[in-house]
KOLDO-767820 format. One line per field, with one value per atom (N, C-alpha, C): residue number from 1; residue in three letters; atom name; x, y, z. Coordinates in pm, 1 decimal, always signed. Layout:
resi = NUM,...
resn = ALA,...
name = CA,...
x = X,...
y = Y,...
z = Z,...
This chain:
resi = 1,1,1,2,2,2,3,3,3,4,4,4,5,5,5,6,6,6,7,7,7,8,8,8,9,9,9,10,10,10,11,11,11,12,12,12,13,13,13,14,14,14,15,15,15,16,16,16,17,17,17,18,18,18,19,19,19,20,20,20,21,21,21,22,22,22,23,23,23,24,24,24,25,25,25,26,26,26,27,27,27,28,28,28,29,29,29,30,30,30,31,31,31,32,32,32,33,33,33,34,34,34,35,35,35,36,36,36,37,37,37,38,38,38,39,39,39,40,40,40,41,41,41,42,42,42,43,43,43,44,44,44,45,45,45,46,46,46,47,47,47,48,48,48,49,49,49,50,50,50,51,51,51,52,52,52,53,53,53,54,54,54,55,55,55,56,56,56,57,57,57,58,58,58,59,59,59,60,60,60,61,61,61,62,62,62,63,63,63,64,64,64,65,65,65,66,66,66,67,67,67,68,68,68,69,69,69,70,70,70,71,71,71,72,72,72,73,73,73,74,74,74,75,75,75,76,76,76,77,77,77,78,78,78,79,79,79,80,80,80,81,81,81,82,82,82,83,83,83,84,84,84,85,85,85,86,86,86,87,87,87,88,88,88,89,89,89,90,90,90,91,91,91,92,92,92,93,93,93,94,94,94,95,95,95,96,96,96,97,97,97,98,98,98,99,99,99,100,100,100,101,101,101,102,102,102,103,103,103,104,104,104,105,105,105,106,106,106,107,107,107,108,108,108,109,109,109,110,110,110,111,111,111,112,112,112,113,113,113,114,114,114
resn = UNK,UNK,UNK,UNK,UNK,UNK,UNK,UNK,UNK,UNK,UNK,UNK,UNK,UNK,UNK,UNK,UNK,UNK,UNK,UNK,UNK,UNK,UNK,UNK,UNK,UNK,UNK,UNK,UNK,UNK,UNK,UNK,UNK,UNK,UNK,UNK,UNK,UNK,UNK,UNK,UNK,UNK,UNK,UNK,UNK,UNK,UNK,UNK,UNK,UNK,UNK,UNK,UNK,UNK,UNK,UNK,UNK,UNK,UNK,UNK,UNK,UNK,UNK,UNK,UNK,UNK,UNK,UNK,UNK,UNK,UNK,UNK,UNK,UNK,UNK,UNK,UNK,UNK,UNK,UNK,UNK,UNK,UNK,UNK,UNK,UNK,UNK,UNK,UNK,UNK,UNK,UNK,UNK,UNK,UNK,UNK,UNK,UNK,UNK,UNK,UNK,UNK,UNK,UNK,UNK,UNK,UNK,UNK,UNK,UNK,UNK,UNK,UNK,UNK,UNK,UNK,UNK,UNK,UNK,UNK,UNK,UNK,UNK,UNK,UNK,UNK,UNK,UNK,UNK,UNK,UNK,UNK,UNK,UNK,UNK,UNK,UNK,UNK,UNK,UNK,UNK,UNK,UNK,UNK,UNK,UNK,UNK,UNK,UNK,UNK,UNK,UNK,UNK,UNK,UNK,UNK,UNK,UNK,UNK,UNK,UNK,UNK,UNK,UNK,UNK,UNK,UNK,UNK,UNK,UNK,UNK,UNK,UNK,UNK,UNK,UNK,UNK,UNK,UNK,UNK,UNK,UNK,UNK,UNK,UNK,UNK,UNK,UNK,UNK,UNK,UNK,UNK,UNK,UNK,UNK,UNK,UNK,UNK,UNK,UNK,UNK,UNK,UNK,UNK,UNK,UNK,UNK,UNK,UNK,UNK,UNK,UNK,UNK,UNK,UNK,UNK,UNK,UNK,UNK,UNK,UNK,UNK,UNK,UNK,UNK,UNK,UNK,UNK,UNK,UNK,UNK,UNK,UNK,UNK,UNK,UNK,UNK,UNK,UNK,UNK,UNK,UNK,UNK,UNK,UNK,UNK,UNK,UNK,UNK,UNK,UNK,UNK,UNK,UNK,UNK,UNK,UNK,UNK,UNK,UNK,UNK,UNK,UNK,UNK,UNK,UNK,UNK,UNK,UNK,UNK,UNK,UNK,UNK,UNK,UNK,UNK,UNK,UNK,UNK,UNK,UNK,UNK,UNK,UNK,UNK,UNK,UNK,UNK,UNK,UNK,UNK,UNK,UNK,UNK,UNK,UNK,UNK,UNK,UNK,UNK,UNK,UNK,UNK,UNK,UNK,UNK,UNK,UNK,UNK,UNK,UNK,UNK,UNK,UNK,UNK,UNK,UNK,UNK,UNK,UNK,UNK,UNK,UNK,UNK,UNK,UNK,UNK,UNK,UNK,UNK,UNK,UNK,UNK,UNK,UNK,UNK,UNK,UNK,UNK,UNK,UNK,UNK
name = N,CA,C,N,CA,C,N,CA,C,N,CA,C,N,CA,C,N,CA,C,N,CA,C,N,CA,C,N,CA,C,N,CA,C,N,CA,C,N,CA,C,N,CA,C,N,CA,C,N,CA,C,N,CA,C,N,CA,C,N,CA,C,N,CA,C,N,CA,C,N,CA,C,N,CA,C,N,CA,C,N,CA,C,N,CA,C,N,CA,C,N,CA,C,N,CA,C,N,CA,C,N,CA,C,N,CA,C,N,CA,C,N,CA,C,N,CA,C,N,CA,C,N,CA,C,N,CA,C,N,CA,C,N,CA,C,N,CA,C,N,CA,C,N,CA,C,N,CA,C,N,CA,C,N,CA,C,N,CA,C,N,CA,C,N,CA,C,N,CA,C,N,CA,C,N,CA,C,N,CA,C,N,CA,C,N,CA,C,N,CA,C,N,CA,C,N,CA,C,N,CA,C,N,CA,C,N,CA,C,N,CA,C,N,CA,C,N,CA,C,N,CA,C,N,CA,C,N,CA,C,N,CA,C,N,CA,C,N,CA,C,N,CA,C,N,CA,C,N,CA,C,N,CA,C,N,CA,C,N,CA,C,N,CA,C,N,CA,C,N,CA,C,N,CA,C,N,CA,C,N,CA,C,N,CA,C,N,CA,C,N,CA,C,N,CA,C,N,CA,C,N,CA,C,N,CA,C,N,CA,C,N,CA,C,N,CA,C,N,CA,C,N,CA,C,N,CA,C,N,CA,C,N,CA,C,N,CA,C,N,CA,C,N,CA,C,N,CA,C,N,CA,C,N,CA,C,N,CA,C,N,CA,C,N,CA,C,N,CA,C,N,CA,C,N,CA,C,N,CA,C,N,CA,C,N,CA,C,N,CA,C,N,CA,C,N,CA,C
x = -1103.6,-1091.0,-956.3,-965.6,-803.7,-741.2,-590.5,-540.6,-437.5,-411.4,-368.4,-246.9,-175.2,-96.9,-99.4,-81.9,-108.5,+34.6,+109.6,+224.0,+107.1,+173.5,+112.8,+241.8,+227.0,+345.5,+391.5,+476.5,+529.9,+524.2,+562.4,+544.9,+419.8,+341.9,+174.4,+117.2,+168.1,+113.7,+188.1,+271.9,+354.3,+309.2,+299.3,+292.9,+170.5,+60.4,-90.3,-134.2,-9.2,-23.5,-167.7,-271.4,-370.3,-456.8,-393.4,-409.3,-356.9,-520.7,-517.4,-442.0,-416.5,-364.5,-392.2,-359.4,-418.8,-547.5,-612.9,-763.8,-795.6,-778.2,-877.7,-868.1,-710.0,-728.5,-752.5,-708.0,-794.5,-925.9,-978.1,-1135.0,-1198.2,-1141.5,-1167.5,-1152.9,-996.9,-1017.2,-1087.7,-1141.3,-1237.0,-1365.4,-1394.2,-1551.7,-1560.2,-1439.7,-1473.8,-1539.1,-1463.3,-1496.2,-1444.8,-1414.7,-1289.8,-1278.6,-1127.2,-1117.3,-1080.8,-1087.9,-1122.2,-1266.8,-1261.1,-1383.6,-1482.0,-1434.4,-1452.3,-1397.4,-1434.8,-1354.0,-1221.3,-1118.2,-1016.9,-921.9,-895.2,-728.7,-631.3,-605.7,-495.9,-345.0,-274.2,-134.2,-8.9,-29.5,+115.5,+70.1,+136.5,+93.4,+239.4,+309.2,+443.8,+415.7,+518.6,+528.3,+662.4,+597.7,+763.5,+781.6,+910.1,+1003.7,+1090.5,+1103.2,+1162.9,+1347.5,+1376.9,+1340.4,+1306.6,+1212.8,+1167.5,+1239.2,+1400.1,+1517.8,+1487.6,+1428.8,+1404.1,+1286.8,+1182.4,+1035.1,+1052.6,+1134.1,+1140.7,+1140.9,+1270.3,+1317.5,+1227.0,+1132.6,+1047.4,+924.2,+900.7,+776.2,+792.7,+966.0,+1009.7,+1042.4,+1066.5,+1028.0,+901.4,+834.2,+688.4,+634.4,+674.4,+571.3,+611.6,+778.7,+811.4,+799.2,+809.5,+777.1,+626.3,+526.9,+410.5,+360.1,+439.1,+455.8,+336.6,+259.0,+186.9,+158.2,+164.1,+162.2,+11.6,+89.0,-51.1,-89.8,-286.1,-275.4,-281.4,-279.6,-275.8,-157.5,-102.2,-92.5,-151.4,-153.7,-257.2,-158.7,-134.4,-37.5,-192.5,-156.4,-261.0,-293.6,-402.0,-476.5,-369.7,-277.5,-219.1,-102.3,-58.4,+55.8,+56.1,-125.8,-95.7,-151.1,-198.1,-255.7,-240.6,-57.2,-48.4,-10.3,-94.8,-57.8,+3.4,+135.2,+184.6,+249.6,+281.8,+312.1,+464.1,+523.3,+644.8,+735.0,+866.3,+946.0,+1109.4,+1034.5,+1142.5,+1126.7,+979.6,+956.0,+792.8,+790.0,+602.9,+606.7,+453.4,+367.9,+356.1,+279.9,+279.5,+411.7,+581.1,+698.1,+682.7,+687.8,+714.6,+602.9,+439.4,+390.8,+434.9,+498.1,+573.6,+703.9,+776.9,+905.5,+847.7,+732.2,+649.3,+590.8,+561.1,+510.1,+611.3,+700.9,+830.2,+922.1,+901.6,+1013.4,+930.3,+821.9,+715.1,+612.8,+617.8,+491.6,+374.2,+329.2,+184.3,+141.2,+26.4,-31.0,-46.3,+1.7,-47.3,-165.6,-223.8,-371.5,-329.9,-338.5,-326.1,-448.1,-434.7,-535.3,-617.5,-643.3,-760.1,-912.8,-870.7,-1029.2,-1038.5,-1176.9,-1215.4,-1272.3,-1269.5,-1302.0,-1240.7,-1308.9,-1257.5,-1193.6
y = +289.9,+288.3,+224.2,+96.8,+93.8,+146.3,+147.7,+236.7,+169.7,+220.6,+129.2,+202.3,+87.6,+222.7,+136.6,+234.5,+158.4,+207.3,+93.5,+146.6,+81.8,+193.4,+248.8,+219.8,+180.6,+166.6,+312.7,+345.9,+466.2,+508.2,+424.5,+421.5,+433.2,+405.1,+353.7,+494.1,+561.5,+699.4,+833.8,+828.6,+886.3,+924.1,+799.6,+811.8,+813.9,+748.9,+742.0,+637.3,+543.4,+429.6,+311.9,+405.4,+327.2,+402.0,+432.4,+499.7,+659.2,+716.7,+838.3,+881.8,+812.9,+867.6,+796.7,+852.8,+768.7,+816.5,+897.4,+922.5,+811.3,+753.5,+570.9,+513.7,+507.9,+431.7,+464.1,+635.8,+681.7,+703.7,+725.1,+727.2,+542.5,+446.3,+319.0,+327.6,+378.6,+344.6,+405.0,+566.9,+664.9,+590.2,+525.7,+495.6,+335.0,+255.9,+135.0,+42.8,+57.4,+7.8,-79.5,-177.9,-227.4,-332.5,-367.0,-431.7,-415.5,-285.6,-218.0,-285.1,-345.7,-354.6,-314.6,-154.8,-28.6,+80.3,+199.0,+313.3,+319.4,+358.4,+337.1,+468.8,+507.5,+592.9,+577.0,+612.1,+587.2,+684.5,+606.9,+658.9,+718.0,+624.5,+641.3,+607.9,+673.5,+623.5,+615.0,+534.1,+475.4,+487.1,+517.2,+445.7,+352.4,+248.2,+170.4,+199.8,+325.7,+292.8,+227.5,+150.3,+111.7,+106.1,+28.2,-135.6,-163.0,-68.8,-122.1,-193.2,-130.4,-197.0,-68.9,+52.7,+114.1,+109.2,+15.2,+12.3,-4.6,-115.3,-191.0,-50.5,+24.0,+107.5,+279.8,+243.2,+390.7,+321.9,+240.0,+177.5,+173.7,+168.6,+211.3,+337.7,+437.8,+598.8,+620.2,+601.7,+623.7,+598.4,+479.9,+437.1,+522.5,+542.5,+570.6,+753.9,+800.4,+962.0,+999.2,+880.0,+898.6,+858.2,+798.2,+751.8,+657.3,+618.0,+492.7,+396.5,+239.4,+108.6,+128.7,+85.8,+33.0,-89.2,-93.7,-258.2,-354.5,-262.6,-399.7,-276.6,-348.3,-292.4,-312.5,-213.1,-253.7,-234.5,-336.3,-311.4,-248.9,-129.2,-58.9,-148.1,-139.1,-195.6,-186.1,-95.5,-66.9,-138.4,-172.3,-262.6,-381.4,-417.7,-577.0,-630.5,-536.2,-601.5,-520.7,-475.3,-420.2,-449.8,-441.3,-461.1,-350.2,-394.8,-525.2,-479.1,-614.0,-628.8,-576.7,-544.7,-477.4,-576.7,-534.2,-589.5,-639.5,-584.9,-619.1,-747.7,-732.9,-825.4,-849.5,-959.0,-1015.8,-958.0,-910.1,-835.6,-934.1,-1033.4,-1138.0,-1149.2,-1158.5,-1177.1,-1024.4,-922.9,-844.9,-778.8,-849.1,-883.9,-967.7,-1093.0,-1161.0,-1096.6,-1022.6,-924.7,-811.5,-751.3,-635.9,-717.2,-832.6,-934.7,-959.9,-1024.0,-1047.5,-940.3,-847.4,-764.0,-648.0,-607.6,-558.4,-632.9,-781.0,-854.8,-818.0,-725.6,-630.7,-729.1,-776.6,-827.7,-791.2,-784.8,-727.8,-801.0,-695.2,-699.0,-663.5,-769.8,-754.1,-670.5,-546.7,-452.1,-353.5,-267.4,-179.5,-144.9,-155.5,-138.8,-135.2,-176.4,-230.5,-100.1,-3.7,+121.5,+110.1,+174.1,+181.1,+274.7
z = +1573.3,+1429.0,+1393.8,+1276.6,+1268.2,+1215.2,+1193.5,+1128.4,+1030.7,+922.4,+828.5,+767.7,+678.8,+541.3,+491.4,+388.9,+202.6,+159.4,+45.4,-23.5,-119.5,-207.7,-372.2,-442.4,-626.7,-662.9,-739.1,-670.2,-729.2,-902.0,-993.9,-1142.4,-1175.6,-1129.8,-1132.0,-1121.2,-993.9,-932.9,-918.4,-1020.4,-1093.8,-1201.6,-1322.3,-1399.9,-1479.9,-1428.8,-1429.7,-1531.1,-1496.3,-1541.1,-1528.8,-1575.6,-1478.4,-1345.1,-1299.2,-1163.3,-1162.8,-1137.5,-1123.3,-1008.6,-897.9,-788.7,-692.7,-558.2,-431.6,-390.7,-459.7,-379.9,-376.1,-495.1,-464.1,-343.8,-317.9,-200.2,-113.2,-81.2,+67.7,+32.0,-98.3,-59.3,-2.4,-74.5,-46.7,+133.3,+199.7,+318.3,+404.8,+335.9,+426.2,+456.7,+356.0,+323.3,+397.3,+380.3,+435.4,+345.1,+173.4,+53.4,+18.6,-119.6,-145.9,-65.4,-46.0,+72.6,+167.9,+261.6,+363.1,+404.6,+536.2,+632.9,+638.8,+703.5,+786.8,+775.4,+805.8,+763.9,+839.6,+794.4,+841.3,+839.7,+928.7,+929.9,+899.5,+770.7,+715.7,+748.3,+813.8,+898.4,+828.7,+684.8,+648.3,+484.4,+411.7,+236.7,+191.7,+172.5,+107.5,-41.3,-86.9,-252.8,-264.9,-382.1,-359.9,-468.6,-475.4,-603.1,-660.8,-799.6,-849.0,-828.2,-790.2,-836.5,-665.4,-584.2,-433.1,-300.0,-392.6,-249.4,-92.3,-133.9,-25.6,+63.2,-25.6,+39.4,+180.7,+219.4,+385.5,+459.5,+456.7,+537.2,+523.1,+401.2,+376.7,+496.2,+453.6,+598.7,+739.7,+784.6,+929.5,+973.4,+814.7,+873.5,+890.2,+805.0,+837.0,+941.2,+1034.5,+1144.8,+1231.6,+1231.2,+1328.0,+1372.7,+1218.4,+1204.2,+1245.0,+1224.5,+1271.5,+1415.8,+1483.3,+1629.6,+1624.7,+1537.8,+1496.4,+1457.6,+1497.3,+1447.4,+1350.0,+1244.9,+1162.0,+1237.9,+1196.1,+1239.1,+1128.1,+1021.3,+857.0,+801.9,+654.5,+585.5,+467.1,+336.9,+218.6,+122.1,+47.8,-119.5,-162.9,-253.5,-327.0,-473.3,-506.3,-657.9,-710.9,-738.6,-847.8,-829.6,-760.1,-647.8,-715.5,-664.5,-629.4,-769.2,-841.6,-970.8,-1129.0,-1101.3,-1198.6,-1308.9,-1447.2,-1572.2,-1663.8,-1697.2,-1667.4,-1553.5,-1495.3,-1329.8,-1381.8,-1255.4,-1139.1,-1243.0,-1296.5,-1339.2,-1252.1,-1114.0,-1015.2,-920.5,-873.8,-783.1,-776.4,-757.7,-726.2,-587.7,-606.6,-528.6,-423.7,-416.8,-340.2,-213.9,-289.9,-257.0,-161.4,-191.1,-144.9,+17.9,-33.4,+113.4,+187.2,+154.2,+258.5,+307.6,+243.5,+311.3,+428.2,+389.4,+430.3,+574.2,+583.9,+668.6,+784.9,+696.8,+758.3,+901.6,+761.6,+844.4,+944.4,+949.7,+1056.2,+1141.4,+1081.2,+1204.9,+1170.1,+1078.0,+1039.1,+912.3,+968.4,+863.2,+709.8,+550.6,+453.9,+379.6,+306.9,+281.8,+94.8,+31.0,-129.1,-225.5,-200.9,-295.2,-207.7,-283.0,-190.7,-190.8,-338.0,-427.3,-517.5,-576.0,-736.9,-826.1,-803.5,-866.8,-987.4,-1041.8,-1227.3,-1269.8
């Protein structure tokens, strides 16, 4: 099974800006919905808070507190397609840092649920 993590945007799932929460996305990755494959184990659930200078180093406790390599990572719906978008940094920009600085492929969204 692979195993994944999702960063969620903290303001988003906080505040319910939109987004009731992360069931979406672990139900998206339980079920193998969205853009999840396959059902998936989800390892690690990040949030990036504002203004997201800690995201890098919240994704290297996580792997490492979980003694588990993700084999993707997933910016959550609310992440990668939030209106209005992140007033710090493009979503896009910040999968290439997330890319960059772990080698782990990122995966832009999780699921289309309403």
């Amino acid at each position: 099974m692979e195993k994944v993590a999702i960063v969620g945007c903290g303001a988003y799932m906080d505040s319910g800006y939109g987004c009731a929460g992360e069931w979406r996305c672990l139900k998206a990755a339980a079920l193998g919905e969205g853009s999840f494959e396959a059902p998936c184990q989800v390892i690690a659930l990040v949030k990036c808070e504002c203004p997201g200078r800690s995201l890098m180093s919240n994704m290297g406790v996580a792997m490492k507190m979980s003694q588990i390599k993700p084999d993707k990572i997933y910016l959550s719906s609310c992440f990668a397609n939030a209106k209005p978008g992140c007033p710090y940094t493009d979503p896009k920009d910040m999968a290439k840092m997330l890319e960059n600085k772990t080698g782990i492929k990122v995966i832009m969204g999780t699921h289309d649920y309403e």
